[in-house]
PDB file of N, CA, C and O in Angstrom:
ATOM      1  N   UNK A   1      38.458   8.188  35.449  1.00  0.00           N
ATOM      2  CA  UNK A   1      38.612   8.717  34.111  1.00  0.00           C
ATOM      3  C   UNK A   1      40.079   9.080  33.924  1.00  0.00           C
ATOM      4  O   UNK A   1      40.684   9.949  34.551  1.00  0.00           O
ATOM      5  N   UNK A   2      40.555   8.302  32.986  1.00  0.00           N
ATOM      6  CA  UNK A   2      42.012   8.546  32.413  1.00  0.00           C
ATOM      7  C   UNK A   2      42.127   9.745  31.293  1.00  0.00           C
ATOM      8  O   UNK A   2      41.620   9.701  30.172  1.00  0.00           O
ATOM      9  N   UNK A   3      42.759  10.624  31.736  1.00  0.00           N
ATOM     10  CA  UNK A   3      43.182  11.588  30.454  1.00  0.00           C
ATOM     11  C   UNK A   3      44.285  12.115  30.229  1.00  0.00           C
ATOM     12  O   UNK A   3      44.782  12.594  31.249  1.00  0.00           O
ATOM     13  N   UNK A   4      45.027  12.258  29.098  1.00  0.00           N
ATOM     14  CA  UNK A   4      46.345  12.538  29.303  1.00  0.00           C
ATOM     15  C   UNK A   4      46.708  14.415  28.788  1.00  0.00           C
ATOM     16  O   UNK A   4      47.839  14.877  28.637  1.00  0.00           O
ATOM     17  N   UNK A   5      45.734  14.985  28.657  1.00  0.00           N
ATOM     18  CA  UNK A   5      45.612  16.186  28.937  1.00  0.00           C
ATOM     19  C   UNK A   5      44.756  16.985  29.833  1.00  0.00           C
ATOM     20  O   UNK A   5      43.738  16.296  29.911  1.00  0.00           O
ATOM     21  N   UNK A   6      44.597  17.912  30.469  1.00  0.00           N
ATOM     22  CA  UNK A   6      44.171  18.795  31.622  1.00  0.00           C
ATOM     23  C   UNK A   6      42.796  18.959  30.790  1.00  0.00           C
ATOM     24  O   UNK A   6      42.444  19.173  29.630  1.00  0.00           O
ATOM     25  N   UNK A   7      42.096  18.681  32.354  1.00  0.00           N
ATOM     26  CA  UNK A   7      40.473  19.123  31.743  1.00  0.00           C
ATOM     27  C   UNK A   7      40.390  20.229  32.558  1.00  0.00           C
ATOM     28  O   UNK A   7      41.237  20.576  33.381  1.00  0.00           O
ATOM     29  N   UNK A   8      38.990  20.959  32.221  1.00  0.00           N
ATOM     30  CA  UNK A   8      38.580  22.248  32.674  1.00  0.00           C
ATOM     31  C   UNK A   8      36.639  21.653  33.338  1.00  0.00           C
ATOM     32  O   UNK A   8      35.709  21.042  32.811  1.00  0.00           O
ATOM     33  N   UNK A   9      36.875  22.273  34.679  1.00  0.00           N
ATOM     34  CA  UNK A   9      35.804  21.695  35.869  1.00  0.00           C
ATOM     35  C   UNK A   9      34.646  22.973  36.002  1.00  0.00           C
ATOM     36  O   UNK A   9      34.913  23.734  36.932  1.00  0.00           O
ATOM     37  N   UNK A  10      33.225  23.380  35.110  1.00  0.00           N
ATOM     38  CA  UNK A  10      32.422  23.568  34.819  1.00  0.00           C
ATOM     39  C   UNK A  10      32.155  24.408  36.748  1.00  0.00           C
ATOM     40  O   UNK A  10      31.260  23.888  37.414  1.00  0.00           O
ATOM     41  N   UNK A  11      32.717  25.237  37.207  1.00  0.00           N
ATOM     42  CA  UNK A  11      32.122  25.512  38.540  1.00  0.00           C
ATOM     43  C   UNK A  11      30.159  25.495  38.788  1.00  0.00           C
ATOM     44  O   UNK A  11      29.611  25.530  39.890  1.00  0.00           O
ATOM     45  N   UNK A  12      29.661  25.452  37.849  1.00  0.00           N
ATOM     46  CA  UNK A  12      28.347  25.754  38.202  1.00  0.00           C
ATOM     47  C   UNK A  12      27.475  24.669  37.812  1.00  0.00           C
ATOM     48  O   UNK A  12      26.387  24.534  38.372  1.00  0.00           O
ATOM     49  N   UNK A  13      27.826  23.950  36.976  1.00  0.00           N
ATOM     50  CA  UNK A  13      27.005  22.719  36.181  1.00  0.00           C
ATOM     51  C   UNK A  13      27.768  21.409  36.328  1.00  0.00           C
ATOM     52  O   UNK A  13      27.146  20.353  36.209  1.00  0.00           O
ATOM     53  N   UNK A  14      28.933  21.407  36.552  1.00  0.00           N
ATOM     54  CA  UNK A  14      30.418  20.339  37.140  1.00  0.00           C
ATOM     55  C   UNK A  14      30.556  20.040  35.939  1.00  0.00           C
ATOM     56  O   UNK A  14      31.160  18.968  35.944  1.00  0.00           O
ATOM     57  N   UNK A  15      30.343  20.370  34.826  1.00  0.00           N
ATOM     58  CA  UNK A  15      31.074  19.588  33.185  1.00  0.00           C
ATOM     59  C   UNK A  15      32.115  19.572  33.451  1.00  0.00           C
ATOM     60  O   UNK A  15      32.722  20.472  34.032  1.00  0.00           O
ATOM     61  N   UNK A  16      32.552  18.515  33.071  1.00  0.00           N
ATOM     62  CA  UNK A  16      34.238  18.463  32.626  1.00  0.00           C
ATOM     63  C   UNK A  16      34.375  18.313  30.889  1.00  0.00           C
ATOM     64  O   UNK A  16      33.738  17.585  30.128  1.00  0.00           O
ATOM     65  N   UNK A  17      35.312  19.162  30.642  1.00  0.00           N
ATOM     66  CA  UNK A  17      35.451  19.369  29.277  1.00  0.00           C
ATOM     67  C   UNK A  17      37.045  19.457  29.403  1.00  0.00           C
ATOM     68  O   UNK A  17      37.583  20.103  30.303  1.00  0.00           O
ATOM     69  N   UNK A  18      37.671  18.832  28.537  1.00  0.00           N
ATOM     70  CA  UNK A  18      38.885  18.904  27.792  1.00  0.00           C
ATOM     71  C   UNK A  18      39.898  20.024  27.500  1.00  0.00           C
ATOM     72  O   UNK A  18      39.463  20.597  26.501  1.00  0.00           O
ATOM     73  N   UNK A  19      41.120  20.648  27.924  1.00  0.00           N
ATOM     74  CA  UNK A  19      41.545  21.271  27.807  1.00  0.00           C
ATOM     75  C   UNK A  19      42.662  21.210  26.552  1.00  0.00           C
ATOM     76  O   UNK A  19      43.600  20.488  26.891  1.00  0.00           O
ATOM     77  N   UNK A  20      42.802  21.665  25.436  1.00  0.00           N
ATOM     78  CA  UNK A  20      43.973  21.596  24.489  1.00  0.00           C
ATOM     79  C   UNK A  20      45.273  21.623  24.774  1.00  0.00           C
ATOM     80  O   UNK A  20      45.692  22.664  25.280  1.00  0.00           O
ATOM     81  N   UNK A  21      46.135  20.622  24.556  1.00  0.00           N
ATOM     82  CA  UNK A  21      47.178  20.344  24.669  1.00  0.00           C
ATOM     83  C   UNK A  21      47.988  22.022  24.524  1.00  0.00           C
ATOM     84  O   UNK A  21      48.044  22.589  23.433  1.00  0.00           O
ATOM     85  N   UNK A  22      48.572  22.644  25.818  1.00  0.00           N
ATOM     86  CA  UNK A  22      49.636  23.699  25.666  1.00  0.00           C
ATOM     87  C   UNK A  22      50.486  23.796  24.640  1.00  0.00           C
ATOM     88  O   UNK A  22      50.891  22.847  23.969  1.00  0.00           O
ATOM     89  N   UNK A  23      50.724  24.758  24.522  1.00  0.00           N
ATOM     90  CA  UNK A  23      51.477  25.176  23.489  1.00  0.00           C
ATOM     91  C   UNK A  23      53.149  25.013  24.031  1.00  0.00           C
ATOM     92  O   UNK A  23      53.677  25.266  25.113  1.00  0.00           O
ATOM     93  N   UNK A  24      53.597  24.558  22.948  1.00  0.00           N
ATOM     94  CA  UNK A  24      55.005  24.556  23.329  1.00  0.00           C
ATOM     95  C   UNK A  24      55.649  23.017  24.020  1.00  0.00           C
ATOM     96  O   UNK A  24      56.723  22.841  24.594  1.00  0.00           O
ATOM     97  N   UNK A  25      54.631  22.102  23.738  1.00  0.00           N
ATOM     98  CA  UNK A  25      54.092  20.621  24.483  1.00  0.00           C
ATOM     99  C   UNK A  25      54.747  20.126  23.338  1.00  0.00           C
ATOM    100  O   UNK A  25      54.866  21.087  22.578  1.00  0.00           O
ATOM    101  N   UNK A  26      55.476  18.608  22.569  1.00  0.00           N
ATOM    102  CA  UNK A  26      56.428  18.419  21.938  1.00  0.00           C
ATOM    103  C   UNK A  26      55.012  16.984  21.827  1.00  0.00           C
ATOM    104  O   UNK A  26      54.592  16.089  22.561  1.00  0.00           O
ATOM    105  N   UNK A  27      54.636  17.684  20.039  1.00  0.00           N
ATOM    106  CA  UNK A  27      54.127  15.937  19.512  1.00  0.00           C
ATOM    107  C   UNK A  27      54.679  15.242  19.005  1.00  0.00           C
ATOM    108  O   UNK A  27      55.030  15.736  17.933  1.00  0.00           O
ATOM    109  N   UNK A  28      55.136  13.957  19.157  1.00  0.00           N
ATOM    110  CA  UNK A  28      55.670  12.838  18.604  1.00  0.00           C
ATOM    111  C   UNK A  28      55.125  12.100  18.120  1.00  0.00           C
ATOM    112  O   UNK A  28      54.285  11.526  18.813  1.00  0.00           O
ATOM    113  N   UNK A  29      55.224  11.808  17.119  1.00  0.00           N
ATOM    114  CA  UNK A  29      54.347  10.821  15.710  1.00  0.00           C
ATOM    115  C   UNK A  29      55.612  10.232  14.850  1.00  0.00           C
ATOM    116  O   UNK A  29      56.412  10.941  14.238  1.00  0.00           O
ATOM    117  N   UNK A  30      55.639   8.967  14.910  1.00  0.00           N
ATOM    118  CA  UNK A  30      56.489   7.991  13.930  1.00  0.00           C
ATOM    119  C   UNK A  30      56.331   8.178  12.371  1.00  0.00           C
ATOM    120  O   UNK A  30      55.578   7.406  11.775  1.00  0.00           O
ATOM    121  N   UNK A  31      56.942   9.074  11.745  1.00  0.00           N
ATOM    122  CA  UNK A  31      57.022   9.330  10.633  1.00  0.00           C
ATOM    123  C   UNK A  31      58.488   8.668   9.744  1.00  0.00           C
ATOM    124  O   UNK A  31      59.375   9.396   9.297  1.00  0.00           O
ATOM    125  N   UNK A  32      58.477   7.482   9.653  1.00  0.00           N
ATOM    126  CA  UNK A  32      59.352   6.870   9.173  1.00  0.00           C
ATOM    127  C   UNK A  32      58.839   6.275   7.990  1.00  0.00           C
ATOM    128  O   UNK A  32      59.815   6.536   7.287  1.00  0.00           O
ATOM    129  N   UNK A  33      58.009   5.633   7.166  1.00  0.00           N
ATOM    130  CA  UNK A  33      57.786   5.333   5.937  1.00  0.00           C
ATOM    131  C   UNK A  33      56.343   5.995   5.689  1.00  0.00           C
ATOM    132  O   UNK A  33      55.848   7.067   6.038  1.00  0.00           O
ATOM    133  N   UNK A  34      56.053   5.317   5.223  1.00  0.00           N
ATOM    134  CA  UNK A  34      54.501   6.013   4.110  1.00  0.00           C
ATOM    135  C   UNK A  34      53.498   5.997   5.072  1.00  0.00           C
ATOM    136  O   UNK A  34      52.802   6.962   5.386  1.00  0.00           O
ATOM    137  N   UNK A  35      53.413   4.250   5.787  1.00  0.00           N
ATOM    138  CA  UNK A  35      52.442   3.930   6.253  1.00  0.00           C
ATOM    139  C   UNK A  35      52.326   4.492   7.551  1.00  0.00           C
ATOM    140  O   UNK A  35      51.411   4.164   8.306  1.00  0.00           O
ATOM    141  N   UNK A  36      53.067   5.194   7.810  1.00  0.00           N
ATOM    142  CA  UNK A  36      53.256   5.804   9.032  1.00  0.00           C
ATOM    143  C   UNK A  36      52.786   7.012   8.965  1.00  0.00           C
ATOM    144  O   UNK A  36      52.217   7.409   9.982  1.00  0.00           O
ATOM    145  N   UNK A  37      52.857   7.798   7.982  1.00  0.00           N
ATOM    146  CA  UNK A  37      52.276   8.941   7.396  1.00  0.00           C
ATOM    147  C   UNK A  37      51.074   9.014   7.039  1.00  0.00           C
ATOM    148  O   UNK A  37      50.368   9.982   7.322  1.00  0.00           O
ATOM    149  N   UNK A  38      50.537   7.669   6.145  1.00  0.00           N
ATOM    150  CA  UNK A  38      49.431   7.403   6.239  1.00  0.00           C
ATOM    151  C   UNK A  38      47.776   7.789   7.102  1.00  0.00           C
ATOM    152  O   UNK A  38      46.661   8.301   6.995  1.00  0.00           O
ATOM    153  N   UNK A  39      49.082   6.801   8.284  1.00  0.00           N
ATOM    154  CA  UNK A  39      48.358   7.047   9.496  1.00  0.00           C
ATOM    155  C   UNK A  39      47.828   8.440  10.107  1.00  0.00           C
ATOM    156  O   UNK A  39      46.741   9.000  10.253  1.00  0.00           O
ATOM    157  N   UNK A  40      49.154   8.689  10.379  1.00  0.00           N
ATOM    158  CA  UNK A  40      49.102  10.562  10.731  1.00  0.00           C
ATOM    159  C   UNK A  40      48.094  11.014  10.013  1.00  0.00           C
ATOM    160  O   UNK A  40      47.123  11.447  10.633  1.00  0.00           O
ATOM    161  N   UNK A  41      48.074  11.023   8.450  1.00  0.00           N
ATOM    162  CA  UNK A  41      47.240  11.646   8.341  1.00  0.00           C
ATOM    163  C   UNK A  41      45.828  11.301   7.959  1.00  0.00           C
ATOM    164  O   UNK A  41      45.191  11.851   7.060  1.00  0.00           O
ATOM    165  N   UNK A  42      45.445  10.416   8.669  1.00  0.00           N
ATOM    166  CA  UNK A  42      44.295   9.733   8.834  1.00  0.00           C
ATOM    167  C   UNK A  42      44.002  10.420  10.109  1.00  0.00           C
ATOM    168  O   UNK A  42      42.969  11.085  10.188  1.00  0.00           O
ATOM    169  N   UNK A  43      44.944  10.310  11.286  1.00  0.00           N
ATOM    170  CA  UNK A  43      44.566  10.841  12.419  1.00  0.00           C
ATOM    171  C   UNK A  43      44.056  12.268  12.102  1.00  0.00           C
ATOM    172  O   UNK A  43      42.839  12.458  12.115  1.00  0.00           O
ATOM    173  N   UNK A  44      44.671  13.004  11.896  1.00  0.00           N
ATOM    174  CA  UNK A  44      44.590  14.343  11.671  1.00  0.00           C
ATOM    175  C   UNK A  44      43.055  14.705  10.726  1.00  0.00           C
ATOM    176  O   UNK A  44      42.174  15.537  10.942  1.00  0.00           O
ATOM    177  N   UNK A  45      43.194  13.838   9.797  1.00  0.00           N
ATOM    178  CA  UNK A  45      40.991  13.859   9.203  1.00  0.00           C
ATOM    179  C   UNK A  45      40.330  13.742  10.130  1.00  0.00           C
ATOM    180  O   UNK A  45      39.526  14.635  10.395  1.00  0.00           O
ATOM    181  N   UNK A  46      40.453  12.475  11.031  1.00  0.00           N
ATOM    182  CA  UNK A  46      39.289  12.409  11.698  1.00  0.00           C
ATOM    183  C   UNK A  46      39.518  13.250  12.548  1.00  0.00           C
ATOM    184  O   UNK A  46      38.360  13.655  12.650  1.00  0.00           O
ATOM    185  N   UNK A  47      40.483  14.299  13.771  1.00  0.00           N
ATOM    186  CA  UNK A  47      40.392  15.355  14.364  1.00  0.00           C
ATOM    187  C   UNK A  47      39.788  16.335  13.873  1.00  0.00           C
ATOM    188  O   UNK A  47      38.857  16.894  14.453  1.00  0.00           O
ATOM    189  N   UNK A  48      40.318  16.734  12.535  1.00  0.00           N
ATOM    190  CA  UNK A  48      39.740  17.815  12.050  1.00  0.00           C
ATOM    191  C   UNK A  48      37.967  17.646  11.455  1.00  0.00           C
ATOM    192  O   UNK A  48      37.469  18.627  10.904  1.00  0.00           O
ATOM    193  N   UNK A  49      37.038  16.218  11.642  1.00  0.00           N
ATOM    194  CA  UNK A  49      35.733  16.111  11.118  1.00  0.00           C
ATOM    195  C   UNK A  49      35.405  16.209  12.437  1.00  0.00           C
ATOM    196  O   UNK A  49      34.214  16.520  12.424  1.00  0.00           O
ATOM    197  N   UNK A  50      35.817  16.114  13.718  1.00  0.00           N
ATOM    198  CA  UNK A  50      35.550  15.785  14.691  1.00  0.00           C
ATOM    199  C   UNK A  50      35.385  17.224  15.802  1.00  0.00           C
ATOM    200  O   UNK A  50      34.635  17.396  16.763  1.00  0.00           O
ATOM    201  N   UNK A  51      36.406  18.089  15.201  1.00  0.00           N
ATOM    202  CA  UNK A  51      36.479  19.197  15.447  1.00  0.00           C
ATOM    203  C   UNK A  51      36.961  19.774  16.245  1.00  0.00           C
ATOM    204  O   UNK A  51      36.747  20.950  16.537  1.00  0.00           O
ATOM    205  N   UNK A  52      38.092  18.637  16.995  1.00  0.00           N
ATOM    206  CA  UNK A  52      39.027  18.965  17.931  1.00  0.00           C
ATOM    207  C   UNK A  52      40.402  19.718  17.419  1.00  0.00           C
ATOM    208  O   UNK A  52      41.221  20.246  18.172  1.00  0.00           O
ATOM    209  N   UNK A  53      40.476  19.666  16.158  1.00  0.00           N
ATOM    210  CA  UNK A  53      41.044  20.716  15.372  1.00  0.00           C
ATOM    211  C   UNK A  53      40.595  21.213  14.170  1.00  0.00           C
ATOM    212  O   UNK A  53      39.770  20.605  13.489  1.00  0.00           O
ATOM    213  N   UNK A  54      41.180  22.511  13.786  1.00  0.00           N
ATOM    214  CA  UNK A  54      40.296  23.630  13.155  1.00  0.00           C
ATOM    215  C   UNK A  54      41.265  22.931  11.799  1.00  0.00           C
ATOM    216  O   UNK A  54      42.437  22.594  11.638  1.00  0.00           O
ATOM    217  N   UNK A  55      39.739  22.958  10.805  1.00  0.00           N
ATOM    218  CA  UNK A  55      40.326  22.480   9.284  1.00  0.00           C
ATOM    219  C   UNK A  55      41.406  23.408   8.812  1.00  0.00           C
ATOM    220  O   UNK A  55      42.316  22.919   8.143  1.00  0.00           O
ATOM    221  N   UNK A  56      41.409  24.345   9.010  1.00  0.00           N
ATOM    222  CA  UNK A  56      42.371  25.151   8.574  1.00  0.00           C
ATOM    223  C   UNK A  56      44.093  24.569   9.114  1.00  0.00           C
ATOM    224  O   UNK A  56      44.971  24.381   8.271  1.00  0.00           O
ATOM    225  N   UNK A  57      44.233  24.441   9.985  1.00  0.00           N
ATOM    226  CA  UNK A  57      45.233  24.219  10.548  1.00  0.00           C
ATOM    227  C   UNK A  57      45.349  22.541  10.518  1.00  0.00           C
ATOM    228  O   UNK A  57      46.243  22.019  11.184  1.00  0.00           O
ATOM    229  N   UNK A  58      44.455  21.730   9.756  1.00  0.00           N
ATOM    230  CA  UNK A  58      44.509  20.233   9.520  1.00  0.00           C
ATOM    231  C   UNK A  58      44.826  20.250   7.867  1.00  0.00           C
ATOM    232  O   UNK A  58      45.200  19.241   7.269  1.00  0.00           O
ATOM    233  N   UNK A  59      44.677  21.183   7.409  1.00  0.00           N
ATOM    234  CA  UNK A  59      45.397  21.491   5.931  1.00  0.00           C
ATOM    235  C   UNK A  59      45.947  21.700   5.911  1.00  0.00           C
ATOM    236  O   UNK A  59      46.460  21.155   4.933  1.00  0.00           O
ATOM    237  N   UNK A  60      46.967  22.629   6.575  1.00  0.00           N
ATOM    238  CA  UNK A  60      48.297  22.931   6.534  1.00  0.00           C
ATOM    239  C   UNK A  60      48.931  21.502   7.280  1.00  0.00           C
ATOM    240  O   UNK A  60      49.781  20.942   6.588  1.00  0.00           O
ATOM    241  N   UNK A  61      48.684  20.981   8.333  1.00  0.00           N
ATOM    242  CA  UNK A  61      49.510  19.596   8.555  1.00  0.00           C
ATOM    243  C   UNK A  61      49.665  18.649   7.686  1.00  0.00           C
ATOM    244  O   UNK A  61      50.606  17.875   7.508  1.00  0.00           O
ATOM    245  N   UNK A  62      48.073  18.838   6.843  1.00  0.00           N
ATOM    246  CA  UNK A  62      48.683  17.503   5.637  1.00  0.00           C
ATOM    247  C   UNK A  62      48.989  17.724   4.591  1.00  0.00           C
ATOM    248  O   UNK A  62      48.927  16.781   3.802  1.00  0.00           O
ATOM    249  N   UNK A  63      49.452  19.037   4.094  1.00  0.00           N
ATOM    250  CA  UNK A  63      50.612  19.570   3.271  1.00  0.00           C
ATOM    251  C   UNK A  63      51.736  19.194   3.630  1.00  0.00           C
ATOM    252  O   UNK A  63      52.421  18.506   2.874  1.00  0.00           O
ATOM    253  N   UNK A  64      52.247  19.634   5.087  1.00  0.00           N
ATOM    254  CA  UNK A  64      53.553  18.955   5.458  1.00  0.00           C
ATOM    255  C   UNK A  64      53.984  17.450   5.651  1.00  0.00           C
ATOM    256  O   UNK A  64      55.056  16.850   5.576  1.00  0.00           O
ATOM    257  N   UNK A  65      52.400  17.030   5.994  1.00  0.00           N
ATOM    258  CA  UNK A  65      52.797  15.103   5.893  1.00  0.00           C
ATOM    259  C   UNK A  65      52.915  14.726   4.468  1.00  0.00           C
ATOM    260  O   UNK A  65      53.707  13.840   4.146  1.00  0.00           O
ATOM    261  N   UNK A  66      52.110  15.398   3.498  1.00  0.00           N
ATOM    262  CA  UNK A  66      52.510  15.194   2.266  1.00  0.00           C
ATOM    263  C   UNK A  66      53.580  15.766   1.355  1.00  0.00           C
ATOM    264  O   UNK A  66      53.468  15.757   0.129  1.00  0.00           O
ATOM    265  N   UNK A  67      54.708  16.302   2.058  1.00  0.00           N
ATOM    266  CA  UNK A  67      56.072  16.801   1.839  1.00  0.00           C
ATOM    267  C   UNK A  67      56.969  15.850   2.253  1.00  0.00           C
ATOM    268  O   UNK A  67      58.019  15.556   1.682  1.00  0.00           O
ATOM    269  N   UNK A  68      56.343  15.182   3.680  1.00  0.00           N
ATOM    270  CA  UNK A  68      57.270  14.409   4.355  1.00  0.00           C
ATOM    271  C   UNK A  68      57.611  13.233   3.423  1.00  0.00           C
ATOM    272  O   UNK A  68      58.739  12.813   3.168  1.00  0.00           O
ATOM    273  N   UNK A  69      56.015  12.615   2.794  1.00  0.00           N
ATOM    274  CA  UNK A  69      55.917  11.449   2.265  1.00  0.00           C
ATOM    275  C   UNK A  69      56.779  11.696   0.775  1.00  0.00           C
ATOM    276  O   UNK A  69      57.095  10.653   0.203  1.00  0.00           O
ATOM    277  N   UNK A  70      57.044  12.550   0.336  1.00  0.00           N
ATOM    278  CA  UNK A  70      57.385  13.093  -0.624  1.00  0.00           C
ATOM    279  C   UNK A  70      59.133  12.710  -0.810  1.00  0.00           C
ATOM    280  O   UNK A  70      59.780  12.089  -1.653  1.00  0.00           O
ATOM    281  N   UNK A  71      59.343  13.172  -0.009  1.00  0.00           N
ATOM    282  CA  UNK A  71      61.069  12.776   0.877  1.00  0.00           C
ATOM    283  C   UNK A  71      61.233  11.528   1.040  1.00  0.00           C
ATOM    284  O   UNK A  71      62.134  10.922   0.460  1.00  0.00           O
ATOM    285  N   UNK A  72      60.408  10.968   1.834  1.00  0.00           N
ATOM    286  CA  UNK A  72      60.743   9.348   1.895  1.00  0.00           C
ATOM    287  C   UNK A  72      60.423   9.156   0.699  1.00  0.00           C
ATOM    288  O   UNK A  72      61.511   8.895   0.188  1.00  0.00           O
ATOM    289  N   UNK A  73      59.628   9.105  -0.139  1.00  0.00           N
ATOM    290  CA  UNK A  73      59.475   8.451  -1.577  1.00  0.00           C
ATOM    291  C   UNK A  73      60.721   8.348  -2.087  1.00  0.00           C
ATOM    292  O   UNK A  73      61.345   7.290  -2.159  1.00  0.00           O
ATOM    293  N   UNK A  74      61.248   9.788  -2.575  1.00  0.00           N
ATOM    294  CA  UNK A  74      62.539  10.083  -3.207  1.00  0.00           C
ATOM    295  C   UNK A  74      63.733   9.202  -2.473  1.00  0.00           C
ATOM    296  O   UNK A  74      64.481   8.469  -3.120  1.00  0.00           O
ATOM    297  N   UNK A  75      63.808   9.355  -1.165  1.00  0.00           N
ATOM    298  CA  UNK A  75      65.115   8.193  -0.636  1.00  0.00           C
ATOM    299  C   UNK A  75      64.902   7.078  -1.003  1.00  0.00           C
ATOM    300  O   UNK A  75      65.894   6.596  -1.550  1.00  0.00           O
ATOM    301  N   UNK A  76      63.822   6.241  -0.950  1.00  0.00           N
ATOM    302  CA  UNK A  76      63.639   5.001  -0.795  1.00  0.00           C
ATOM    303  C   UNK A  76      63.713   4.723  -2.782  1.00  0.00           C
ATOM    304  O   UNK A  76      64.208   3.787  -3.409  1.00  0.00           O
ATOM    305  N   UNK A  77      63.188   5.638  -3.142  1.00  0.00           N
ATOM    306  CA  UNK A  77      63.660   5.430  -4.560  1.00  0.00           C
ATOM    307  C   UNK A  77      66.009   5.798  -4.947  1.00  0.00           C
ATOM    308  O   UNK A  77      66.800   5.200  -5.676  1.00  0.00           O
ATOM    309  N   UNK A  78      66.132   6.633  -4.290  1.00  0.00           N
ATOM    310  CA  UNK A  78      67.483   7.119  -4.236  1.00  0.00           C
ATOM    311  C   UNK A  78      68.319   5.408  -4.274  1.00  0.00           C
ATOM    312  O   UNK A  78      68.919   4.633  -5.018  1.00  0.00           O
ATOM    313  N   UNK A  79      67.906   5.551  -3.140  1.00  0.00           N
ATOM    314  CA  UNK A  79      68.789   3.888  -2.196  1.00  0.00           C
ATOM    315  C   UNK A  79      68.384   2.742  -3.169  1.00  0.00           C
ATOM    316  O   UNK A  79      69.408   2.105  -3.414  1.00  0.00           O
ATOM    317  N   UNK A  80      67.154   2.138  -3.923  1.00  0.00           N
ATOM    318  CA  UNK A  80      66.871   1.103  -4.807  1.00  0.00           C
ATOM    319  C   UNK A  80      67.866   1.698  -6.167  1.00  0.00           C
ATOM    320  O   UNK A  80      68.506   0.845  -6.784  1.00  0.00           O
ATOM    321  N   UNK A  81      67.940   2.719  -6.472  1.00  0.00           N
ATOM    322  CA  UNK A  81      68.430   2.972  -7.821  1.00  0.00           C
ATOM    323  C   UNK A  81      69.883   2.808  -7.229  1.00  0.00           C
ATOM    324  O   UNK A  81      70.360   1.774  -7.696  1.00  0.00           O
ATOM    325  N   UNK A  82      70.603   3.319  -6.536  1.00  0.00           N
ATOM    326  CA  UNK A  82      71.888   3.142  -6.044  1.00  0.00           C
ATOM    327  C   UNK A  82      72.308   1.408  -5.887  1.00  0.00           C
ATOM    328  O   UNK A  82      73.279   0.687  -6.116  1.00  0.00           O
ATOM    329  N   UNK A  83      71.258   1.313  -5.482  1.00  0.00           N
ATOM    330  CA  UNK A  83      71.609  -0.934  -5.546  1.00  0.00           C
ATOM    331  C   UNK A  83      71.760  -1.623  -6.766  1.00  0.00           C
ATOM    332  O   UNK A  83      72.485  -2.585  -7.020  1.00  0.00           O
ATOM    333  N   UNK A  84      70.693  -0.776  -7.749  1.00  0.00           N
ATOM    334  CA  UNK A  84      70.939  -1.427  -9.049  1.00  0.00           C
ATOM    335  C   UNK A  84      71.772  -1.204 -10.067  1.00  0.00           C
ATOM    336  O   UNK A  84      72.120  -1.758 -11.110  1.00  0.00           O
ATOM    337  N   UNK A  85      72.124   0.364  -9.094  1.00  0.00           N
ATOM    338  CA  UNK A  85      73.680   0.603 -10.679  1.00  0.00           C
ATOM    339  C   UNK A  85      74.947  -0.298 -10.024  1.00  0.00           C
ATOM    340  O   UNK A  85      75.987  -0.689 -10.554  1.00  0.00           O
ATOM    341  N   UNK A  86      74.501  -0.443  -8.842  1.00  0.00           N
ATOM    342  CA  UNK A  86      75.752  -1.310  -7.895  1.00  0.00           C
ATOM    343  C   UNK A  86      76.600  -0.283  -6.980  1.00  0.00           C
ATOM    344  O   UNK A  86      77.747  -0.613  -6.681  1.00  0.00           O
ATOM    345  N   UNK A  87      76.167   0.750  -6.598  1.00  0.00           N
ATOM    346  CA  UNK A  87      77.060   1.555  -6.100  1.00  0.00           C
ATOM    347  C   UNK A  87      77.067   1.683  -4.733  1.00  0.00           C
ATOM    348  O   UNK A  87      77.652   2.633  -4.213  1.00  0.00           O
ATOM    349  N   UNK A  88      76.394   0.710  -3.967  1.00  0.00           N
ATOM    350  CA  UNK A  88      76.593   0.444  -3.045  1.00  0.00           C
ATOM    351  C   UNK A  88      76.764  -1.125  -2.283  1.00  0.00           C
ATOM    352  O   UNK A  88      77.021  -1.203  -1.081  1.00  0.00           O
TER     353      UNK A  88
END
């Protein structure tokens, strides 16, 4: 069994159950255009229906992915309008 976070070993029944990624552990997610954001926050629904994270704290992430997407919108609009007045 491959896992890339620490499980926790059930002393009396042997479950192994899943331990939550530590705090202070650095997530990396490709947030470079929409579809990338998209994604993220697709991931982040199905965690939070799934219940490996608390809805509360999956609403506040996709407020911020939907800030992020917000930003790239505006550049990617910035940079097309800048091509067409010619100013770059």
């Amino acid at each position: 069994m491959t896992n890339k976070y620490p499980v926790e070993v059930d002393g009396i029944t042997g479950e192994v159950s899943d331990l939550p990624p530590q705090k202070g552990t650095r997530y990396r997610a490709k947030l470079d255009t929409l579809s990338d954001i998209k994604r993220e926050m697709a991931k982040v629904y199905r965690e939070a229906r799934s219940g490996s994270v608390d809805v509360q704290d999956a609403t506040k992430l996709t407020w911020m992915l939907q800030a992020v997407g917000k930003i790239i919108e505006s550049s990617d609009l910035e940079k097309r309008i800048d091509l067409l007045e010619g100013k770059k």
